[in-house]
C-alpha positions in Angstrom: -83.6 -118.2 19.6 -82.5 -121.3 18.0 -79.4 -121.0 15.8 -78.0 -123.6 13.2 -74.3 -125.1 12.4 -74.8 -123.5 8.7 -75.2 -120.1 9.8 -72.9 -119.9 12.3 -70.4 -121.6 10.1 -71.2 -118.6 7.1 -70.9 -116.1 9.9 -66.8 -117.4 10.8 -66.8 -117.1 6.4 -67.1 -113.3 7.1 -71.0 -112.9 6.0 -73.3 -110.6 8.3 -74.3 -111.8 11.6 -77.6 -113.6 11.3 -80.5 -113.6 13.7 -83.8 -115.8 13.8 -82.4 -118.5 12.1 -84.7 -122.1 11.2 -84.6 -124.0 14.2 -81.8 -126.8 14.1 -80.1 -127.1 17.4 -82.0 -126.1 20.6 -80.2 -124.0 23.3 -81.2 -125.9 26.2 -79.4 -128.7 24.6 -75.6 -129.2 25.9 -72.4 -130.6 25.2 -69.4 -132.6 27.4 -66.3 -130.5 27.2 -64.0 -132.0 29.7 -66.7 -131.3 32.4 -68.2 -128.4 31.4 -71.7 -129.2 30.3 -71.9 -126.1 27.7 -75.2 -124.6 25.7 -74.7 -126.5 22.1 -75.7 -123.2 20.6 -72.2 -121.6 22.3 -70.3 -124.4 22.1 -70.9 -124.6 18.2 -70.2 -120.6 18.0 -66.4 -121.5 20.1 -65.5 -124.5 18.0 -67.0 -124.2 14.5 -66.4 -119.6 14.4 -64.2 -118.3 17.5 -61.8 -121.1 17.4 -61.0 -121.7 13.7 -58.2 -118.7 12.5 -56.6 -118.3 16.1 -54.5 -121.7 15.7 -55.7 -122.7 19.0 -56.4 -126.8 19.1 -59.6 -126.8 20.8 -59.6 -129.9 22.7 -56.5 -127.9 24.4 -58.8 -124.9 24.8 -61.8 -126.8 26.3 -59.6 -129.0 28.3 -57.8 -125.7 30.0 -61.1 -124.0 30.3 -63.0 -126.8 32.8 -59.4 -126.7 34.1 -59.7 -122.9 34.9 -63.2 -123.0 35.4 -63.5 -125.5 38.0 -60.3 -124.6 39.8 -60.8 -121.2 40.3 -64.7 -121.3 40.9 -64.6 -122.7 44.8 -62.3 -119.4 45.0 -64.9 -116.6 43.2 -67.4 -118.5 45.8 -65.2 -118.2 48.8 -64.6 -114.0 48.2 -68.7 -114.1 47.7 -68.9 -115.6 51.2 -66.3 -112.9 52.4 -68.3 -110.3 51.4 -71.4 -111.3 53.3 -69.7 -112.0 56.1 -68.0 -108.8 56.2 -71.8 -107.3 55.5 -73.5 -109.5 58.2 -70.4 -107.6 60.9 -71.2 -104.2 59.1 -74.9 -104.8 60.1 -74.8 -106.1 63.9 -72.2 -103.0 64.2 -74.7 -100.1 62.6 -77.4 -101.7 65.0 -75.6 -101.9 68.2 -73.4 -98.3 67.4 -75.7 -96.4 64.9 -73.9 -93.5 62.6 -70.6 -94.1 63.7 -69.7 -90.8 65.6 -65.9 -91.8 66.9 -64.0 -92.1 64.0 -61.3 -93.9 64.9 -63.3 -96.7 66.9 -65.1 -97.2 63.8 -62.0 -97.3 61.4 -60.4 -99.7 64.1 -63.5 -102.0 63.8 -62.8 -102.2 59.8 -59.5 -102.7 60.8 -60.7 -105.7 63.0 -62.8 -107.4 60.4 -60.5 -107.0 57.8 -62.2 -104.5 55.5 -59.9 -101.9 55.7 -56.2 -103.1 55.5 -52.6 -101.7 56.2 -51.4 -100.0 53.4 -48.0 -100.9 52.1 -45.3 -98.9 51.0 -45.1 -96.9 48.1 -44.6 -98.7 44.7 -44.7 -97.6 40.9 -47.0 -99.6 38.4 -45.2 -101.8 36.2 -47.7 -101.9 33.4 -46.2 -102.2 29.9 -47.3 -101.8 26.6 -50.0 -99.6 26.4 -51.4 -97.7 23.6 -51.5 -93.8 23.5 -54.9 -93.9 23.3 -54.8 -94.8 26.7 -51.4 -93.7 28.2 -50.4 -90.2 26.4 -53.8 -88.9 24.7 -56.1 -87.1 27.3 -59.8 -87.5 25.0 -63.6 -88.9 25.2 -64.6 -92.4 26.2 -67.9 -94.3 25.2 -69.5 -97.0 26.9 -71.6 -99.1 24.5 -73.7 -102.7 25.0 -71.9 -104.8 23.0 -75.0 -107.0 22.3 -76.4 -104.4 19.8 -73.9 -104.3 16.9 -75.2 -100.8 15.0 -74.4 -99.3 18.5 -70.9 -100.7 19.0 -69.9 -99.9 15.5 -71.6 -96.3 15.8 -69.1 -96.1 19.1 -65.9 -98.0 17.2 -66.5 -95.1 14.8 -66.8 -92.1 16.7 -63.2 -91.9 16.5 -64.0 -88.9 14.1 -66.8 -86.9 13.7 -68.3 -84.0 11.9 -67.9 -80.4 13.6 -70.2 -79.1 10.8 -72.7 -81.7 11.6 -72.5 -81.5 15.2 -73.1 -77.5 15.5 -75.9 -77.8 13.0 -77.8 -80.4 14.3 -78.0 -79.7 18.1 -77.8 -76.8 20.4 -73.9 -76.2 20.6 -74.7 -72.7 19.4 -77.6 -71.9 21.7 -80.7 -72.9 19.7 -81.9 -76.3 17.8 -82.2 -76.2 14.1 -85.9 -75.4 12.6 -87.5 -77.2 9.4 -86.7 -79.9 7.7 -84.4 -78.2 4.6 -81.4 -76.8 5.2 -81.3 -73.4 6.3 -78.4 -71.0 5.2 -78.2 -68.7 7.5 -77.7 -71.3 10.4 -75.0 -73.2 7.8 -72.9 -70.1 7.4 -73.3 -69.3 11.8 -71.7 -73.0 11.8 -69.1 -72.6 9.5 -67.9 -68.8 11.2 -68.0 -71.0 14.6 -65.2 -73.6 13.2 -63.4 -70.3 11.9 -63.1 -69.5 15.1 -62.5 -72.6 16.3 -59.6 -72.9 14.8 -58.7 -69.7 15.7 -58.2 -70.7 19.2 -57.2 -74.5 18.6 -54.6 -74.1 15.5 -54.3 -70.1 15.0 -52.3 -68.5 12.1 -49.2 -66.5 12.1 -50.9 -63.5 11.2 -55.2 -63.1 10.6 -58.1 -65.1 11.4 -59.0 -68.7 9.3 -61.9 -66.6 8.4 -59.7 -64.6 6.1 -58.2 -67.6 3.9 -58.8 -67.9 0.8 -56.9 -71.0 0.0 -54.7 -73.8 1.1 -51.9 -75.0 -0.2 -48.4 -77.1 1.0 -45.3 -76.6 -0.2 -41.8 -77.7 1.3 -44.1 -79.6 4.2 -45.2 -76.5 5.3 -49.0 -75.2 5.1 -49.3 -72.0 3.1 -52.8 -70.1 4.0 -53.8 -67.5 1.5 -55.6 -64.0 2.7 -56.5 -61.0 0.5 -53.3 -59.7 2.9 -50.8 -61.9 1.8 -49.7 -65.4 2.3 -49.4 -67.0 5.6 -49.2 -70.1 7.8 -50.0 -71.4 11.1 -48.4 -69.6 14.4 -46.7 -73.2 15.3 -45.8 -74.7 12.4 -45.5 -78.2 14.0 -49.6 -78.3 14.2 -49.8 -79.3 10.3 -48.6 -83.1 10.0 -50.0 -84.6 7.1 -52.4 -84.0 3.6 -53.8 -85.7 1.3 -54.2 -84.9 -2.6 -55.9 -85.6 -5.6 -55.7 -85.0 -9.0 -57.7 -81.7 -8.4 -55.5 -80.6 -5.9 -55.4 -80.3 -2.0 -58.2 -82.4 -0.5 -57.4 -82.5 3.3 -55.0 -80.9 6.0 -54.6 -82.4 9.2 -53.8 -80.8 12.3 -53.1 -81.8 16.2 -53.4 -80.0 19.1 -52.7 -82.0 22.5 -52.6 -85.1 20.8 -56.3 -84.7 19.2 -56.8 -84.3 15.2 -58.2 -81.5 13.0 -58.8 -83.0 9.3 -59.9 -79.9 7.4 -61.9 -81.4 4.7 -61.5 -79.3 1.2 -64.4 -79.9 -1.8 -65.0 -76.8 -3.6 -68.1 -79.3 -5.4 -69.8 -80.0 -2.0 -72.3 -77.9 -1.3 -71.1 -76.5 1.4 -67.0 -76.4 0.0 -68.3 -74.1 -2.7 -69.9 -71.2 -0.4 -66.7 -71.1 1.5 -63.7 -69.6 -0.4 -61.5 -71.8 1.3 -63.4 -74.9 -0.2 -63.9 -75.9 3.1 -66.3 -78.7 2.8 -66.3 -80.0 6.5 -64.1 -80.0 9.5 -63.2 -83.4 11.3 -62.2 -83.6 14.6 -60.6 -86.4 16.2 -63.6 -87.3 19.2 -63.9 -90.7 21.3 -60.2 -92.5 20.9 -61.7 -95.0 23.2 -64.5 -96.9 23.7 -65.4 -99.4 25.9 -67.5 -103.0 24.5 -69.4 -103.5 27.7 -71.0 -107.4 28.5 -72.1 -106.2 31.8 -73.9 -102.2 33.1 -75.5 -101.5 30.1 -77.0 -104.4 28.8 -78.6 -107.3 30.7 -76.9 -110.7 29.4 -78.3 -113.8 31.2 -78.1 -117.0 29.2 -76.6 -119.1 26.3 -78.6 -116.9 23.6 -77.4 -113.7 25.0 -73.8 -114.8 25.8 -73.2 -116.2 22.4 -74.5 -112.5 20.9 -72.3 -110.9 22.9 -69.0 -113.0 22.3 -70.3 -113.2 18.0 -71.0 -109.4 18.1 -66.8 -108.8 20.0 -65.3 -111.6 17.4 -66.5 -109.3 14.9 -65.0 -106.1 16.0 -61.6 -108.1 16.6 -61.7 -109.6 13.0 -63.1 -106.5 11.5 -66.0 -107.7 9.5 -68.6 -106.7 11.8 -71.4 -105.2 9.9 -75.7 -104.1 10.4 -77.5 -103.1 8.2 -81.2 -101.1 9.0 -83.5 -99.0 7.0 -83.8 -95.2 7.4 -85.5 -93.2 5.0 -86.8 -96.0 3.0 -83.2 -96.6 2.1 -81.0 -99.8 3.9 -78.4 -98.1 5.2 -75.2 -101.0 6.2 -72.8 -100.1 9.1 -69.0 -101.4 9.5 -65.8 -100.6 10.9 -64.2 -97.6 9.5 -60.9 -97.8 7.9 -57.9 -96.2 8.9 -56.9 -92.3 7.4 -54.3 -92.3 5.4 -52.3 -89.0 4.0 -49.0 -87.8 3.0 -46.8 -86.4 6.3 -45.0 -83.8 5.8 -41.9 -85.6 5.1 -43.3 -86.5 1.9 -43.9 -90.7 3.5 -47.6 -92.5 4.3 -49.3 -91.4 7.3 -51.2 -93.5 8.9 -53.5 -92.9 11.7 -56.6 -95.3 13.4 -59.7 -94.9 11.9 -61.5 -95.9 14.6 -61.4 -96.0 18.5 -59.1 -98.1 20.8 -61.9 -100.7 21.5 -62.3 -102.3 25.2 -64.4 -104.8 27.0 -66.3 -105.0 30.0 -66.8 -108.3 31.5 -68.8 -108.9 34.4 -67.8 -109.0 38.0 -67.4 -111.4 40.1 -70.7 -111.8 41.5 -72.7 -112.9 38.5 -73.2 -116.7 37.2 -74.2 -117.8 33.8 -76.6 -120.9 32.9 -74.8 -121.2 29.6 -72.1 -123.0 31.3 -72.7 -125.7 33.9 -70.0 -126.9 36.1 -69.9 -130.9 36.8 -71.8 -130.4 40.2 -74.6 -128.6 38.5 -73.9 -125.2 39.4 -73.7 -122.4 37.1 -70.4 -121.0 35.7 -69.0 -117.7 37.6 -69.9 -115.1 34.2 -66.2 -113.2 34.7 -64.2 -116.4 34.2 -66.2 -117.5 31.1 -65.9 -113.8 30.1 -62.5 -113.6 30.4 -61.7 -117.2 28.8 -64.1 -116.4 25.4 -63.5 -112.5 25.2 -59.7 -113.3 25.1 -59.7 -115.9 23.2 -61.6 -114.0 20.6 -58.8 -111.1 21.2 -56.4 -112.7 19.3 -57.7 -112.3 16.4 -56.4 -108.6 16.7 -53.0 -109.2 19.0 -52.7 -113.0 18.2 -49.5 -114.6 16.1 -51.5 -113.6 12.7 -53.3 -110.7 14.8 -54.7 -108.1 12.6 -53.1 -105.3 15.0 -56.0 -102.9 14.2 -57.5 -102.5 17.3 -53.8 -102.6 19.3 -51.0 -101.8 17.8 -48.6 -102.7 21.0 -50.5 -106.2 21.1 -52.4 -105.7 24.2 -56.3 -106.6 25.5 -58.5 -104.4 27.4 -60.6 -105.6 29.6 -62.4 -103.1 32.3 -63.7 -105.4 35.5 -65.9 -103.4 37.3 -67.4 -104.3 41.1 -64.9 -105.6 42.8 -64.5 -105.3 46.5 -61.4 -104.5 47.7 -57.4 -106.0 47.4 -58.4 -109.5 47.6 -60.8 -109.7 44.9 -58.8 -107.6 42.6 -56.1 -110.2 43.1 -58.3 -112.6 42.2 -59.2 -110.6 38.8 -55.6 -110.6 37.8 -55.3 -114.4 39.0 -58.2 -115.3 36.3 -56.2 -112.9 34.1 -52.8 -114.8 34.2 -54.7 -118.2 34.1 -56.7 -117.3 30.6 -53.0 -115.9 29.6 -51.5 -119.3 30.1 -54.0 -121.4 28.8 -54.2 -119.7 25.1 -50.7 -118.8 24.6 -50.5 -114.9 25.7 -47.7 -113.2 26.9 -47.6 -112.4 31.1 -49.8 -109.5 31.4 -50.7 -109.2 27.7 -54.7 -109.0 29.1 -54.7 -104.8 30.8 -56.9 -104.1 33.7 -59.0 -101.4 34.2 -60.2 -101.2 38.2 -63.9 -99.7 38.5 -63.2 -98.1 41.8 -67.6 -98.2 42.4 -67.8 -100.2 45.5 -67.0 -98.3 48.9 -63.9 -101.6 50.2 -62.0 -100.8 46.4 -62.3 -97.1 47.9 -60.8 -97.1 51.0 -58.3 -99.8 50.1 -57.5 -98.5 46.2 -53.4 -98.0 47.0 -53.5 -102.0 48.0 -56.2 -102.6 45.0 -53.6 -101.1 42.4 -50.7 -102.6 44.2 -52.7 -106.4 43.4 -52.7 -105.9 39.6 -49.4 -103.5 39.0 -48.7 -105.0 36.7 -51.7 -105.3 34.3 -53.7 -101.8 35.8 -54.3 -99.4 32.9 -56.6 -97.0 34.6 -59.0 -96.4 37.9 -62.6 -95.7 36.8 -65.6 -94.5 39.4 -69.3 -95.5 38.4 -70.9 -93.4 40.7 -74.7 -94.8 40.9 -73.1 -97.9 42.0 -70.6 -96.2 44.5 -73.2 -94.3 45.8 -75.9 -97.4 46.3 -72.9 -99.5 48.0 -72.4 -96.5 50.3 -75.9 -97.3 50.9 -76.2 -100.6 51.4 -72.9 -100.7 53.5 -73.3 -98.2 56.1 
């Protein structure tokens, strides 16, 4: 891929991202920043797009990033050694002992090398900050490769999604749809499902949903219509917010354990005008987070992968990431949803995120990059470059002039998976307060999720969360990979 200074310049205007551009600067060219011998290609993306609207100087940003770079490298190097070393004493043990069979001999030989330490004393996490999505709402997480933009604003997006769509077109009910035209009879099986749905999830005072005959709100409180009567819901508290039009009630939300219900109300829709309600669609609230992941599910190894990866995250931060594809014969163009807004039922706006509370997965501490050399030749470690770009891109959301519209407490999200054990999680949050420092964060701005997927974070995860208290936002197992260091360990 060969990229030029024009298009990525339009691309930090806010046009589309571009891809297979005429050939003006070559990636295996490279540029002197303070050190760092960087792919031109990236380097032009940092200065001339990323840079630009944080109100960064960038020969302060370079100059601290070979700072950080080549300062904490012989360190990420040093753990690497640690780990094989540990391995190489794991190995001559197994040989000489087999499957260990006494327990306590064994735990007192991981004791003696230093893969198992002494637990400390009990302590509370300090992390502050943190947005509901993650610290009160219990609800759905994606995990999404951040190098193909349709699928990170697909996951961005599935915030809300169709309940009507979702029992129709799969086999939520028991059975797959058949044919290509819509087919009544499996329409009005969905719709009696989301009656009874919300039945169980927002039930009335008195009767089913699938007696209303109307909705209506008066005083802040929903009225429900039935050929018995008027009505409302059993908890009154469930209804929080509408939203009108000239021809009347349009939606009525609803929130059951922190999680959304928009009841969508079109008696023109197709669907709104079979239903005496005018129920046209019910919206439920779905994945409040998702994670932007550099790292399991996508393979990013060089300058023209990197520089996707960071262009594809600076667009979800600024909000003007967009991809357009054709389905149908039609182009159909994907972006960022906006937020909902209604009418509480105290009569003022009501506001609520449009899309989910977006994270990123760098790499782990194992991995290099060739899109950053060091000045001995060597590769950059992937997790500190990571860190340094992905953060500095951040503030376009939680920066001075930060948009706020992926954060509203003004934190960062980063999930670090594959780390092994106390020391190396130490090290993560190390990086962390570095990258703070250097481009003008607050302490412990940048959160840390701990991918608990390698067996020495297992049996040491008390002193693994004890190393980033401050930053830790959640403990996350990736299983294959627990279960293949299980492997390769013992």
């Amino acid at each position: 891929m060969f990229v030029t200074i024009a298009a990525l310049t339009q691309m930090g205007a806010g046009a589309k991202p571009v891809r297979n551009n005429p050939v003006e600067i070559v990636m295996s060219e490279r540029v002197d920043k303070f050190g760092l011998q960087v792919d031109a290609a990236l380097e032009t993306f940092i200065s001339a797009v990323a840079l630009p609207g944080t109100g960064l100087d960038a020969t302060a940003f370079w100059q601290s990033f070979s700072d950080i770079a080549h300062e904490l490298a012989p360190k990420n190097r040093a753990l690497l050694e640690k780990r094989d070393t540990l391995q190489a004493a794991l190995d001559d043990w197994h040989k000489a002992n087999g499957m260990p069979s006494d327990m306590d001999g064994y735990k007192a030989f991981l004791k003696e090398i230093g893969y198992l330490v002494e637990e400390g004393p009990a302590f509370s996490v300090e992390t502050e900050n943190v947005d509901a999505e993650i610290a009160e709402i219990a609800g759905p997480q994606l995990v999404v490769p951040i190098m193909n933009a349709r699928f990170a604003l697909n996951a961005a997006n599935a915030r809300w999604g169709s309940l009507y769509d979702a029992l129709y077109g799969t086999d939520a009910m028991g059975d797959l749809p058949e044919g290509k035209g819509y087919d009544a009879a499996r329409g009005a099986r969905v719709i009696a499902w989301a009656k009874e749905f919300l039945d169980s999830s927002a039930p009335l005072a008195a009767g089913s949903w699938a007696d209303v005959t109307g909705l209506s709100v008066k005083d802040g409180i929903l009225i429900c219509a039935t050929a018995n009567g008027d009505t409302g819901l059993a908890d009154p508290g469930q209804f929080v917010a509408s939203g009108h039009k000239t021809g009347g009630l349009e939606e009525v939300m609803l929130v059951k354990n922190g999680l959304h219900i928009n009841i969508v109300i079109n008696p023109d829709h197709p669907i709104g005008k079979t239903d005496p309600t005018g129920i046209a669609d019910v919206v439920l609230e779905s994945a409040i987070t998702a994670i932007m992941d550099c790292e399991d599910s996508v393979a990013a190894v060089d300058a023209e992968d990197k520089t996707l990866v960071y262009r594809n995250w600076l667009g979800l931060m600024r909000g003007d990431l967009e991809e357009s594809f054709e389905k149908g014969g039609k182009t159909i163009t994907r972006k960022l949803n906006d937020d909902v807004k209604l009418t509480s039922v105290d009569g003022s706006d009501w506001t609520y995120p449009g899309r989910a509370l977006m994270l990123v997965r760098n790499v782990g501490h194992l991995m290099t990059n060739p899109a950053i050399l060091l000045k001995d030749g060597s590769e950059i470690p992937e997790g500190i470059m990571d860190a340094m770009c992905t953060a500095l891109i951040a503030l376009y959301d939680i920066g001075p002039n930060g948009r706020r519209m992926n954060s509203r407490t003004g934190s960062m999200y980063v999930v670090k998976p594959k780390m092994h054990g106390p020391e190396e999680v130490a090290f993560a949050d190390e990086i962390f307060t570095r990258v703070e420092t250097a481009i003008g964060m607050a302490p412990n701005t940048i959160k840390m999720g701990i991918m608990d997927e390698e067996r020495r974070t297992t049996v040491n995860l008390k002193e693994c969360i004890r190393a980033a208290r401050k930053r830790v936002v959640f403990i996350n197992t990736g299983f294959l990979d627990r279960t293949g260091d299980e492997m390769h360990t013992s």
